[in-house]
C-alpha positions, 0 to 999 in steps of 0.5 A: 847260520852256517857262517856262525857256525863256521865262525864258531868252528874257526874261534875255537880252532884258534884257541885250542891252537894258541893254548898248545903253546906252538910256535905261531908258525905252526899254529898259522898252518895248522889253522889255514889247513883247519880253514880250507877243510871248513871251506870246501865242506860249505862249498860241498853243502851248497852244492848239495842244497842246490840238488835237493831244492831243485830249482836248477833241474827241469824233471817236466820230461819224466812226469807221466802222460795221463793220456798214456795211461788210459790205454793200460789195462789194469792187472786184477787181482788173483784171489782164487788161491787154494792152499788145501792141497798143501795141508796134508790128512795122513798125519 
């Protein structure tokens, strides 16, 4: 898919480049510059693909012990909260 696409991109880059009616020299530079550009963002896409899917990465050392968390006591809840005071009757 990406490759249409870039292909796509480059067979539009190389009409608009020759309807400009430049000299072919110009439009030769202007066209490589247009492709390198296209490279280095598929190369920078690829890398970021092999981020996101994780294949590459081994995260076994951050997953949590479930052992471990036996020992925590758990936090409860503070639901005596009384707001009266903050009402005020001399108004």
């Amino acid at each position: 898919m990406i490759k249409l696409l870039s292909s796509l991109i480059l067979l539009s880059l190389f009409t608009t480049a020759f309807a400009e009616n430049n000299t072919s020299t110009d439009s030769a530079k202007i066209i490589e510059k247009q492709v390198k550009e296209q490279m280095e963002k598929e190369k920078k896409y690829a890398k970021e693909q092999r981020f996101y899917q994780g294949d590459e990465y081994n995260l076994s050392e951050a997953e949590v012990n479930e052992e471990s968390l036996s020992s925590i006591k758990a936090i409860e809840p503070d639901y005596d909260f009384d707001i009266t005071d903050v009402y005020r009757d001399d108004l």
